[in-house]
Structures are given as C-alpha cells and as structure tokens.
C-alpha positions in Angstrom: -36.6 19.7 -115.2 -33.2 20.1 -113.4 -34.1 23.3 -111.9 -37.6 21.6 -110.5 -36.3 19.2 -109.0 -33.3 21.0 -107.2 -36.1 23.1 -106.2 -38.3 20.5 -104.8 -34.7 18.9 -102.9 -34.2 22.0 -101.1 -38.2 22.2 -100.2 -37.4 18.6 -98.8 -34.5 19.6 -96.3 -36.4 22.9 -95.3 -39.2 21.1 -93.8 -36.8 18.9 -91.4 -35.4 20.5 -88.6 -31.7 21.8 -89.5 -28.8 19.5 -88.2 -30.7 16.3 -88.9 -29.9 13.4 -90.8 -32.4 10.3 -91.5 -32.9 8.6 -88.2 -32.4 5.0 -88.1 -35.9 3.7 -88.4 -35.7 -0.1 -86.5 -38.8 -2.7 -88.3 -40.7 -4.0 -85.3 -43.8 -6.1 -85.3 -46.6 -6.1 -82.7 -50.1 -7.0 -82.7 -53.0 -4.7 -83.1 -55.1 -4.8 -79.8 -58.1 -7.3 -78.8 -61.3 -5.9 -77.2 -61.5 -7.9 -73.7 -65.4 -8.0 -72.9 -66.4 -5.6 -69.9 -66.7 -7.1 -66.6 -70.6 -7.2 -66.6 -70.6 -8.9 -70.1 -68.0 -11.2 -68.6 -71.0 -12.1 -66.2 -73.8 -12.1 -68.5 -71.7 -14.5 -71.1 -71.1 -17.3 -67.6 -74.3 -16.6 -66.8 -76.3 -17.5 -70.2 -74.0 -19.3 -71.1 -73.4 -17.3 -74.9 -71.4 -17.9 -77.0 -69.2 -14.7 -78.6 -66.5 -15.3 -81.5 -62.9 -14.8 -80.4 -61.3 -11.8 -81.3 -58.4 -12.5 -83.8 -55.4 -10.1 -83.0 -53.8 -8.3 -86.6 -50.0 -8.9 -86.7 -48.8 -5.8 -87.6 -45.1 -3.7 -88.7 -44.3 -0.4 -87.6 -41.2 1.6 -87.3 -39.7 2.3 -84.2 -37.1 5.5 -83.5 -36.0 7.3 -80.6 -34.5 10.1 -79.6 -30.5 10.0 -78.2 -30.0 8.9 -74.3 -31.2 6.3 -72.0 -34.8 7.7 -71.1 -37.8 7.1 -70.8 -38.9 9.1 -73.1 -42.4 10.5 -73.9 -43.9 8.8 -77.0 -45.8 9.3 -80.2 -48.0 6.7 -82.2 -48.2 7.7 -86.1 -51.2 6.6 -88.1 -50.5 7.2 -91.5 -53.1 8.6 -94.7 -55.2 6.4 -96.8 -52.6 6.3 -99.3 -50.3 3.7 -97.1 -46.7 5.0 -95.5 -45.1 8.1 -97.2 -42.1 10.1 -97.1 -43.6 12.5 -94.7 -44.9 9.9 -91.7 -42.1 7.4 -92.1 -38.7 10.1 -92.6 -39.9 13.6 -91.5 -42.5 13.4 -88.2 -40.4 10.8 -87.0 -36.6 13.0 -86.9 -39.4 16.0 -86.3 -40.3 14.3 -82.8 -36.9 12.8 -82.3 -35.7 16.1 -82.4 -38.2 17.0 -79.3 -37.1 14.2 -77.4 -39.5 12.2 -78.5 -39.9 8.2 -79.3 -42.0 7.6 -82.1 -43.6 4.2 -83.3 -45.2 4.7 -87.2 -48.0 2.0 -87.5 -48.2 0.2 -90.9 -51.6 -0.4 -90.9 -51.1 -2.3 -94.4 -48.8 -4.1 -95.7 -49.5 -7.7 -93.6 -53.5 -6.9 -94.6 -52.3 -6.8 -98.2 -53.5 -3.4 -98.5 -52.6 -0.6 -101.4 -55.2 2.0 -99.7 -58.3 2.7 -98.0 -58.8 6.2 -100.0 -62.4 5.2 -101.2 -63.3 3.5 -97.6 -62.6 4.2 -93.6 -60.7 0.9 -91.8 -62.4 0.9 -88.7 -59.8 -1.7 -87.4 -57.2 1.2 -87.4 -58.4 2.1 -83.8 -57.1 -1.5 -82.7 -54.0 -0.9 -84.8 -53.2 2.2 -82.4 -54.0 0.7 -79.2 -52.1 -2.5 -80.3 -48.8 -0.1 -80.8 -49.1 1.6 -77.5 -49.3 -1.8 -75.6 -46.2 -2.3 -77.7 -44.4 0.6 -76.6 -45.4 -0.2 -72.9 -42.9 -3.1 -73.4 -39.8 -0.9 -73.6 -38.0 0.5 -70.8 -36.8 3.7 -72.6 -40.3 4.8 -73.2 -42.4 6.4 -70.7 -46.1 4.2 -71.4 -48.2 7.0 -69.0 -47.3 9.6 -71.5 -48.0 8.7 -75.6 -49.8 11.0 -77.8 -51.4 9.7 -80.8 -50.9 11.4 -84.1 -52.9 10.6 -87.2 -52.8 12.1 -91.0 -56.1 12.4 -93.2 -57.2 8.7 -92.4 -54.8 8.4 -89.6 -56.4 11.2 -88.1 -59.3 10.2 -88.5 -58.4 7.1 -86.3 -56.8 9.2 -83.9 -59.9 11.0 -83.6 -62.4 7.9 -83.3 -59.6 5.9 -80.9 -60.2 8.5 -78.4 -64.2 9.6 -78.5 -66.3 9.9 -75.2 -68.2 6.4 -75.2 -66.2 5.0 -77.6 -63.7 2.0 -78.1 -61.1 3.5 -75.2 -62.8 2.4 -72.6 -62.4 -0.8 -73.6 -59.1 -0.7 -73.2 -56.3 -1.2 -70.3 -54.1 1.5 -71.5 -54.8 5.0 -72.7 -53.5 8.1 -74.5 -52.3 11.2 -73.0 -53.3 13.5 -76.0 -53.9 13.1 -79.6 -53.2 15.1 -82.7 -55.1 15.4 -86.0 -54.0 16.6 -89.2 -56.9 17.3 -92.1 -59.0 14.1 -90.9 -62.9 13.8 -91.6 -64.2 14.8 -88.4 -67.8 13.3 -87.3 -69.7 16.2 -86.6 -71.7 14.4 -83.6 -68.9 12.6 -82.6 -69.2 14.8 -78.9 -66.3 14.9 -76.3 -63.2 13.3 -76.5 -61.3 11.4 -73.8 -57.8 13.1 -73.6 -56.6 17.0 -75.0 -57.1 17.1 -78.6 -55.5 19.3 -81.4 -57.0 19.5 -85.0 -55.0 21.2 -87.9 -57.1 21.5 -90.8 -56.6 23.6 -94.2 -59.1 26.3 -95.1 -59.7 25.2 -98.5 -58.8 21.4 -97.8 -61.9 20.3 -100.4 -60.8 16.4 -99.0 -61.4 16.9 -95.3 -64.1 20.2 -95.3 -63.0 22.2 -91.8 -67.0 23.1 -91.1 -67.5 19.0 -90.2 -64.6 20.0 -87.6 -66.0 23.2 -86.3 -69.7 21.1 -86.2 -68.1 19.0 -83.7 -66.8 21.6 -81.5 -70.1 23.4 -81.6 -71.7 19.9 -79.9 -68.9 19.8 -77.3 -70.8 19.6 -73.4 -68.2 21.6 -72.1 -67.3 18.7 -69.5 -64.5 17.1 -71.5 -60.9 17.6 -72.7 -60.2 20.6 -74.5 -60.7 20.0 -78.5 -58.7 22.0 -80.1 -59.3 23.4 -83.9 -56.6 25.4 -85.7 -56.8 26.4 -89.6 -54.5 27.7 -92.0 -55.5 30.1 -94.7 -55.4 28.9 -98.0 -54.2 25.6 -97.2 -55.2 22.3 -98.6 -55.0 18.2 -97.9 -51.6 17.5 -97.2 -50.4 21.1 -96.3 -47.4 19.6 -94.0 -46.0 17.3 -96.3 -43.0 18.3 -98.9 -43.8 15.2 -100.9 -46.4 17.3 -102.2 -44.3 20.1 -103.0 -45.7 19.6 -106.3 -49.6 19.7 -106.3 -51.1 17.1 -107.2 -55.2 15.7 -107.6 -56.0 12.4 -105.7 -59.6 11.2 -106.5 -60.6 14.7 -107.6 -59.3 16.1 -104.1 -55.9 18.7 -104.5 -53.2 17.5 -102.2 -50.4 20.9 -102.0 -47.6 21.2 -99.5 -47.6 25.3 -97.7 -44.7 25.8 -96.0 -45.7 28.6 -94.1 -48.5 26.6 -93.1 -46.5 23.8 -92.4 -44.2 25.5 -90.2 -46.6 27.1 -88.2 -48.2 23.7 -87.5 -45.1 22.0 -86.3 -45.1 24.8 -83.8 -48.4 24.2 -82.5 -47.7 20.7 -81.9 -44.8 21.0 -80.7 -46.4 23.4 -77.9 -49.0 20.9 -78.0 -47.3 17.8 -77.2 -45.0 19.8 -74.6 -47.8 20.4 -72.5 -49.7 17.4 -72.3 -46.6 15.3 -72.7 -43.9 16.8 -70.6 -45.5 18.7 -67.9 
C-alpha cells in the first residue's frame, strides 16, 4: 500500500509544471449572469404591455488566482465536471495557467445550490454561471476583460461548449469570450457553429463522452464560423488529464483513467491554443 501510494504522489507532482508550489487560491463570490431581454422584446413587452418573470441572479463562489506582476493579464474561466470541484480544476489548471501568465477564476457551480452532482442530469444554468464569472473578472484591473477563454471539464465542457454556440445564449449577453476549451464534454451533434475559436480534447475510448458525437458536429460545421477544433488521444479515457485518477476508477458504469502521455500532450495543445487566441 506504501509503495502505491508513493507512486500515485509522484504521478501528482509530474503532472504540475516543475518549480510550482500550490497557488494561493483567494474565495470570491459573484453572481451568475441575468439574460436582459433584446431590444425588440424590450419594445414588444411596453408595447403589449406583458408581463415576463424577473430573472433571479445565482450567488455564486469561485476561486480566484493570478499569475505574479501588476498586469492585466489574459484570463481563464474554469467550469468544473459533474462530480463538483476536484483536485485537478481547483490545484492543477489553475498553477497550470498561472504558470502561462494566466489569471484564472474556477466557478463553483454548487455548493450555494446545495448541489453534490449533476452526473445523471445537464444544469443548463451553468451557461449563466460562466458569463456571471466573466463580468466578474471585468471588475479587476489586473485582468485584461477583452481577452478570457473559457475552459470546461466533462460537464464543464459541456457548458463551455453550449455558452458559446451560433444562435445561442451569447448573444444575449454584453460581454463575450475570446476562445473556449473542452475537455471529454458530450458534444450536440447539431449544435452547428460556434461563436469564438474552439478546441475539443476528447479520449478515443472515453465510453462517458463518445468522440463520434464530436466529430458529428464538425461534420455540420457551414464553414462560415470559428475554427472548431477536435483533437483525440489514443487509448484514452474520461478524465485522461487528471492525476486524481491515477488509479482508475468506474463512475456510473463509465471508466474514469488518468494517461499521462495523453495528458501532457494536451496541456501542450492548450497551451498553443490559448497563446494564439489569447495573446496575439
């Protein structure tokens, strides 16, 4: 048992970048974001005269980190899986995209909904959840608002993925995202273009989050939009870039496995990613 467990410590440190130690995460709160009606349903409402129900803004925790220096710095919102806040969104991305010279805002999505998980069912309210946390970071003076990818994991991605469709709740909102990053989400296969650049990172034998929805959606792509880009990683599964699964392990009949090789040749891609939608 000894020996495991020194192994799984040392899988652990391999996966952060050397030199690091945990960043100081700082507990903020914010409020998830209210859709404002368009301008011609502004009209039609004084018009007619209807009456719509108020939309009730989510208070909502995050963690907040940054990178070392003054800024403003480039920033990433992190949505995290349908399991809640783990090791690998909360410690690891964030000292990941510190590293890169990035701010980083992790969205708890549940703890002030009294939520354990959302593994059996999709939060649709997640979207708002994002676009509450970028207002947020808009507030700060050493982040740069015009330039904020959003990252998502499993669920998370699959919010990252719907908060920034052609057509869908975007354009309902003042401020946008410069690029967005999923990792294994459920894609909609009909889902069409997407609003900003767009990088996918799915396993080849991820049985949770099948890769052929993802290639669907690319197929129905007009050609007219962002690039969506799909990248997949031999015999990995659900959860392929995260050590706390060093040890597989079966969640609602699905395998979650950590692949380091995989893994690693992710954070490159992202990294390359981010650089060119972020910092350029």
């Amino acid at each position: 048992m000894k020996t495991a467990a020194l192994a799984f410590g040392f899988l652990l440190l391999a996966a952060v970048p050397p030199g690091l130690t945990a960043q100081a995460d700082q507990l903020v709160r914010f409020d998830s974001a209210v859709v404002k009606p368009s301008p011609f349903l502004a009209r039609k409402i004084k018009d007619e005269g209807i009456s719509l129900p108020q939309s009730q803004a989510t208070h909502l925790q995050g963690y907040l980190s940054q990178p070392e220096g003054d800024g403003p710095f480039p920033a990433v919102v992190v949505m995290h899986g349908c399991g809640g806040i783990h090791p690998n969104t909360k410690t690891y991305w964030p000292q990941r995209l510190t590293s890169w010279g990035y701010a980083v805002l992790v969205v708890d999505s549940f703890t002030t909904r009294n939520i354990d998980n959302t593994c059996q069912r999709y939060l649709p309210d997640r979207v708002f959840d994002a676009y509450g946390a970028l207002d947020y970071l808009a507030t700060l003076p050493f982040v740069d608002a015009g330039h904020v990818a959003l990252l998502g994991f499993s669920a998370g991605g699959i919010a990252a993925l719907e908060a920034t469709k052609a057509e869908g709740n975007e354009q309902l909102m003042d401020r946008k995202f410069k690029a967005a990053v999923g990792y294994y989400p459920v894609c909609a296969p009909h889902a069409g273009d997407a609003t900003v650049p767009t990088l996918i990172l799915n396993g080849d034998v991820d049985d949770w989050s099948p890769v052929e929805r993802c290639r669907q959606r690319i197929s129905h792509l007009s050609g007219k939009g962002p690039p969506i880009e799909l990248d997949v990683y031999p015999g990995a599964y659900h959860s392929f870039d995260a050590p706390d699964v060093a040890t597989p392990k079966m969640m609602l009949g699905h395998r979650e496995e950590y692949d380091a090789a995989a893994a690693e040749q992710s954070f490159a891609r992202v990294k390359d990613f981010l650089q060119q939608y972020l910092q350029n």
